[in-house]
C-alpha positions in Angstrom: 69.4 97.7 71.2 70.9 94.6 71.9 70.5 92.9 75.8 73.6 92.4 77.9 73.2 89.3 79.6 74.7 89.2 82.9 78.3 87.3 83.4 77.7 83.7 85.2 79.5 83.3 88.5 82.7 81.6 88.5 82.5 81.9 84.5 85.5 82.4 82.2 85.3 85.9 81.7 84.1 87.0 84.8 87.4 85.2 86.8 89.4 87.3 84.1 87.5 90.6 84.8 89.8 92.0 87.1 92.7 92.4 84.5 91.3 94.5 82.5 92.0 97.0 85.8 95.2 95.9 86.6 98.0 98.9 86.3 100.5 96.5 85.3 98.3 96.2 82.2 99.2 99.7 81.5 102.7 99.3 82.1 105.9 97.9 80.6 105.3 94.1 80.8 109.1 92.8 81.1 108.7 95.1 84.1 106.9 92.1 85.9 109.2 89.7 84.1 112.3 90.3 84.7 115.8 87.9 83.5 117.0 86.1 86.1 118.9 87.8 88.9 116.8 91.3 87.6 115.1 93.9 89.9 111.5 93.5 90.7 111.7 96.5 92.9 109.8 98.7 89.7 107.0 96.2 89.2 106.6 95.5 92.9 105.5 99.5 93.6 103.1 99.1 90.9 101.4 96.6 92.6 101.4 98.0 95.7 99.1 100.6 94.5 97.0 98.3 92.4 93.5 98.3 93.5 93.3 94.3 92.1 96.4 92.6 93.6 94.7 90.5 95.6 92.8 88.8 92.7 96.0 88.9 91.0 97.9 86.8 94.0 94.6 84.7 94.1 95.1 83.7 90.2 98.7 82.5 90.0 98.8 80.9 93.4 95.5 78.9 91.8 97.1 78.8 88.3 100.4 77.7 89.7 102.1 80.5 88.0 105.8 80.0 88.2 107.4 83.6 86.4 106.8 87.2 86.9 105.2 89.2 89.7 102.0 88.5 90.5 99.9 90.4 93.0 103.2 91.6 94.1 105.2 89.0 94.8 107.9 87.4 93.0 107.8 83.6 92.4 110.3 82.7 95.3 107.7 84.6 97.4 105.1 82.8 96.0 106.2 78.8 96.7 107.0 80.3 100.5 103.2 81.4 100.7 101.9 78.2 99.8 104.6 76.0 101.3 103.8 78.1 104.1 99.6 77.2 103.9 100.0 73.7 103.9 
């Protein structure tokens, strides 16, 4: 039997860990991209419920993602939060 070795803090796969719980994960993924001018009301109820939307919100607002929903807000909702923190 084989040894896990324990994840390093901060490392790669440990930063990434939380996707593999995200609900969105297990649900349609143009959902949380939708065309321009498209509902986000469907993927934002998912994430209200999502036990890892704060890691999610965490990632793109330190990844600078600019499309989709992430963490539950849309990418207008996104620039406002950070315009808003500096």
């Amino acid at each position: 039997m084989q040894e896990q070795t324990p994840l390093q803090h901060g490392s790669a796969e440990e930063e990434l860990s939380w996707q593999e719980r995200a609900l969105c994960a297990q649900t349609d993924p143009e959902a949380f991209f939708p065309e321009k001018g498209g509902s986000t009301r469907e993927a934002k109820k998912v994430c209200l419920v999502c036990e890892v939307r704060a890691d999610c919100l965490t990632y793109a607002l330190e990844h600078d993602e600019r499309f989709g929903i992430w963490g539950g807000l849309s990418e207008r909702e996104r620039r406002r939060l950070k315009k808003r923190a500096v």
